[in-house]
C-alpha positions, -999 to 999 in steps of 0.1 A, spaced: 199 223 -297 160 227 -295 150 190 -310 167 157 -300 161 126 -317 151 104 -287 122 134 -281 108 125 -314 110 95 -316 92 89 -282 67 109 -299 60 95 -332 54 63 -312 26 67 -282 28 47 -259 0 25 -239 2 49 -210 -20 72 -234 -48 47 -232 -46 55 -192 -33 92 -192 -64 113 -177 -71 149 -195 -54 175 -164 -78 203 -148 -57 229 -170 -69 217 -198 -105 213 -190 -103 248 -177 -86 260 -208 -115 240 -224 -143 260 -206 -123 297 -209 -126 283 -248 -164 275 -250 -168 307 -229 -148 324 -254 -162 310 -286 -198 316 -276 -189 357 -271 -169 354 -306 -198 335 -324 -227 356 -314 -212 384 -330 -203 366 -355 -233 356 -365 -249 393 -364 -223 415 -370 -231 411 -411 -267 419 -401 -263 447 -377 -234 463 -406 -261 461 -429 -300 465 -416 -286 481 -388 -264 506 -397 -269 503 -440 -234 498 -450 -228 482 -476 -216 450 -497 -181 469 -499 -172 477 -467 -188 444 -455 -162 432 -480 -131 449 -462 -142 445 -425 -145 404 -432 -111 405 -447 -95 422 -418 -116 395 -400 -102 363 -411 -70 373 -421 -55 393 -392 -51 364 -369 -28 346 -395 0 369 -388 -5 383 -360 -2 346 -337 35 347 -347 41 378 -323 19 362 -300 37 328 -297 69 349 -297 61 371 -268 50 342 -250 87 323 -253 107 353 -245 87 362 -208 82 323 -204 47 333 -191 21 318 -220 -6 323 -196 -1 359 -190 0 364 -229 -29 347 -237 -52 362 -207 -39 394 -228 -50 383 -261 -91 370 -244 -90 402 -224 -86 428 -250 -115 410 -271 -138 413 -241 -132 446 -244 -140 450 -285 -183 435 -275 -187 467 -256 -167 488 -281 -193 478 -314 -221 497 -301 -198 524 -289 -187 527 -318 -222 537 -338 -222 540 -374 -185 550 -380 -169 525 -406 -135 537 -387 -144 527 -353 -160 494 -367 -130 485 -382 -109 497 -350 -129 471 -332 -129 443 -355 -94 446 -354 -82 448 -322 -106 415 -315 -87 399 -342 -53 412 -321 -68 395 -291 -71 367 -312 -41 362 -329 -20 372 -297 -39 341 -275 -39 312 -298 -6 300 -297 3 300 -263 -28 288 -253 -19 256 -268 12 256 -255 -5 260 -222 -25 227 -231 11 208 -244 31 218 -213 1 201 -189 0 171 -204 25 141 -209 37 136 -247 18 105 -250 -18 120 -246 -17 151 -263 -42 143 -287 -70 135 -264 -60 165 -242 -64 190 -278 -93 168 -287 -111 173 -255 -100 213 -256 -114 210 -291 -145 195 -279 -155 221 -256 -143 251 -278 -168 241 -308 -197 234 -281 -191 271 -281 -193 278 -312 -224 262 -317 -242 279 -289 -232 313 -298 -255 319 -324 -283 298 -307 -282 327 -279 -278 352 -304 -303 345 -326 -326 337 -292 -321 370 -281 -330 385 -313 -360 371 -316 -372 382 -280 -356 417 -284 -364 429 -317 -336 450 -332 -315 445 -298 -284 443 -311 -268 464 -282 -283 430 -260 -266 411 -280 -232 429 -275 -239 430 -238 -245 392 -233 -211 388 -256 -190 408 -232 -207 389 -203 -194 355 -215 -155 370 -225 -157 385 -190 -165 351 -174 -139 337 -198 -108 360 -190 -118 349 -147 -119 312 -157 -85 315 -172 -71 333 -143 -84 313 -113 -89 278 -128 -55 273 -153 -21 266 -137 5 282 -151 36 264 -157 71 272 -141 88 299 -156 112 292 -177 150 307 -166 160 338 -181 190 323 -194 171 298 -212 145 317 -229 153 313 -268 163 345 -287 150 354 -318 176 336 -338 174 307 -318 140 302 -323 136 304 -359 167 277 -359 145 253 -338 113 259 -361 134 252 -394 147 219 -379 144 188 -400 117 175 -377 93 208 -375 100 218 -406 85 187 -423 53 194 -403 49 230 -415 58 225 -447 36 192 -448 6 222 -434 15 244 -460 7 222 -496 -23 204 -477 -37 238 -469 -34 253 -507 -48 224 -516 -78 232 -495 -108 247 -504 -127 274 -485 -151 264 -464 -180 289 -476 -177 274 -512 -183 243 -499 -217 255 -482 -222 269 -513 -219 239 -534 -244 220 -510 -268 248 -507 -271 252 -546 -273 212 -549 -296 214 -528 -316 238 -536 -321 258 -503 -327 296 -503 -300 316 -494 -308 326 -460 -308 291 -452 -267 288 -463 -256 301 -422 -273 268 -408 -251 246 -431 -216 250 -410 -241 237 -382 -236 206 -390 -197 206 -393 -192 218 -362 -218 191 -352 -198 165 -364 -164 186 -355 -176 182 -320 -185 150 -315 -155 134 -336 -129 158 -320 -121 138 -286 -121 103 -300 -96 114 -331 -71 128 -306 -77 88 -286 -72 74 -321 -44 97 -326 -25 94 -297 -25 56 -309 -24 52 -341 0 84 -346 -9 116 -354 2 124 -382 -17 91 -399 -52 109 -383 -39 137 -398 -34 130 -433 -64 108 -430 -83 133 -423 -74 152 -457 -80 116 -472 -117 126 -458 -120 157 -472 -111 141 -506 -143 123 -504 -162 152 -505 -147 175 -524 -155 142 -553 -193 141 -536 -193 176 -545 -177 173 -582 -203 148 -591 -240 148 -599 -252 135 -566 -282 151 -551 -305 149 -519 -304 150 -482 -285 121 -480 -257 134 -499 -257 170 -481 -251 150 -449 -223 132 -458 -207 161 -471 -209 180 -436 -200 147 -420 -169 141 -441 -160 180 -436 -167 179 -398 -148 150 -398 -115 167 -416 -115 188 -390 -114 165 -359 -88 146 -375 -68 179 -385 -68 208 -362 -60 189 -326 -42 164 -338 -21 186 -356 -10 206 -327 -7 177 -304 19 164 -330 35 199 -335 37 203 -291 56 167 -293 82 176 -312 89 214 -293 105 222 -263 92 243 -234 115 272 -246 102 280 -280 67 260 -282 49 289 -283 66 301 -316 70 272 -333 27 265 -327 24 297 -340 46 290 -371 29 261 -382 -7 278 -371 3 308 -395 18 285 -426 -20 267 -424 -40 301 -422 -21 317 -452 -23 284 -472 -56 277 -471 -63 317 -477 -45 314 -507 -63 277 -516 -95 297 -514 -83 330 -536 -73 303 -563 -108 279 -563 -124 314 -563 -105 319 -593 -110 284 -611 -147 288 -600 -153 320 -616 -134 305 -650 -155 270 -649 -181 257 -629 -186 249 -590 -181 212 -600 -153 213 -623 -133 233 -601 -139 205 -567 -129 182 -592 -96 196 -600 -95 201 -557 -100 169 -551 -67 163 -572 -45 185 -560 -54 174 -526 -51 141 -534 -13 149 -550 -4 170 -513 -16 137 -498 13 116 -517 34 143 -513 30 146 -477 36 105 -470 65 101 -493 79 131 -476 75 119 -440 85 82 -447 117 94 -462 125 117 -431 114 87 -407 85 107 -390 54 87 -407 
């Protein structure tokens, strides 16, 4: 009902109008309301653990919890977001819901003093905000652009929304150092930025049509369109790729100890990712919009291979810290995009929002998994051994994932 053949197939094969296709304003403004966005999110970020701690002296425990409610909030709750989105037909109005109540949350931390409870209220009503935007603000970005140049249009969105998470903690850090202890600054200049974030997206992104009441999916109809042959490959495909992929902070680990760096030095290393993961981002969607996407994709993981073996062997220096972060900034601009530009290909208007959200959420809770079970293989052997046995398992999802897709015709 949701998925016609003829859709994917135009898809699968991009077309040399991508080569011409120009990004639209809505998704250079959704790019902005992102690096806006991200640069609030990231100076928090980037203090939060030391205002909790020399701040406010909590300690390693409830640092613990409130970084578990962090990461692992948004996983689940995208899937109401991308829901609520389909069933009004207004994306934009859900996702200028989820930036603004995470505007509010910078202004809430200092309100909130000492109290572990009101922390965690905070912490958690940002990840709500979150969660609730994600989805149909990638919708937003599929429904503004033809089929054909979706993965420039989410590389360039990508672009711009990790420019702003590398500038977050500049200004963060900036502003610490010229306020001493000014924490509450810090807080102030985040909501300043979400503020200016929540007024981009309401002045500068078009909202698309919305979509007749009598065609808005129900609840039954949309989980039959996200278990269709043709999505269902994709999410599934997300799913052993991403338990097959270790956590990023091990990773920075493994470099920092090869290294041998001191340990307030480990924040700078996912610098260079996101370096990499902003520079590579645009051209992967051009090469994936060509080339298909879900070749960049799985090339991508092919990437990450390389240095999960980097990391499993005895190599040493400079040199191979930088190819490390390359190869893992690289994964990324091959992954994250391009895998939504492929996913918005295959969905109609009327559930794209939830089916975004379903794949979104299979990747979050796979690779949360992945990174419980290295943990434990880390913990049993060493650092080295257990990349090693990574770098197969990833290498196995790899095969998996192209037999898979040649059989259903979708490679």
């Amino acid at each position: 009902m949701y998925l016609s053949a003829t859709r994917s197939a135009q898809a699968a094969r991009p077309t040399a109008a991508s080569k011409a296709a120009k990004v639209s304003g809505t998704v250079v403004a959704l790019g902005v309301v992102s690096l806006l966005t991200d640069m609030s999110a990231e100076m928090v970020t980037a203090v939060l653990p030391m205002y909790l701690m020399y701040g406010l002296g909590l300690g390693y425990l409830q640092l613990g919890m409130l970084d578990g409610l962090y990461t692992g909030a948004p996983a689940v709750l995208r899937l109401g977001g991308g829901y609520a989105a389909d069933r009004l037909g207004r994306p934009k109005l859900v996702a200028g819901a989820g930036y603004g109540l995470s505007a509010l949350t910078k202004l809430g931390f200092p309100l909130a003093g000492a109290s572990m409870g009101g922390i965690g209220v905070m912490v958690g009503i940002d990840r709500l905000g979150k969660g609730v935007r994600t989805a149909p603000r990638d919708a937003l970005i599929a429904a503004s652009t033809p089929p054909a140049a979706l993965g420039r249009a989410f590389g360039v969105h990508r672009t711009l929304d990790t420019a702003g998470a590398l500038l977050g903690p500049l200004l963060a850090f900036a502003l610490l150092s010229t306020v001493v202890g000014g924490y509450d600054v810090v807080f102030a200049g985040s909501f300043s930025l979400a503020v200016a974030g929540v007024l981009a997206l309401v002045f500068f992104v078009r909202a698309p049509a919305v979509v007749d009441r009598d065609r808005r999916a129900s609840l039954r109809q949309a989980i039959r369109a996200v278990v269709a042959p043709g999505v269902r490959r994709i999410w599934l495909l997300t799913g052993v790729l991403g338990l097959a992929t270790v956590g990023d902070m091990f990773l920075y680990l493994a470099v920092q100890q090869r290294l041998g760096l001191p340990t307030a030095a480990l924040p700078l290393l996912p610098l260079a990712s996101a370096l990499t993961f902003m520079l590579a981002a645009t051209p992967a969607g051009r090469l994936a919009d060509r080339a298909g996407r879900l070749r960049v994709f799985i090339g991508g993981h092919a990437l990450l291979v390389g240095g999960y073996l980097l990391l499993a062997g005895g190599v040493r220096g400079w040199g191979f810290a930088a190819l490390v972060l390359v190869l893992h900034g690289l994964f990324y601009a091959c992954a994250d995009g391009v895998l939504m530009a492929h996913a918005g290909s295959l969905l109609p208007q009327e559930i794209r929002s939830t089916g975004m959200a379903v794949v979104q959420t299979t990747q979050a809770l796979a690779r949360a998994a992945g990174a419980v079970g290295f943990g434990v293989l880390a913990q049993s052997a060493t650092l080295g051994t257990a990349f090693a046995v990574a770098a197969a398992a990833l290498s196995a999802a790899i095969a998996a994932g192209i037999l898979v897709h040649r059989r259903g015709g979708t490679a």
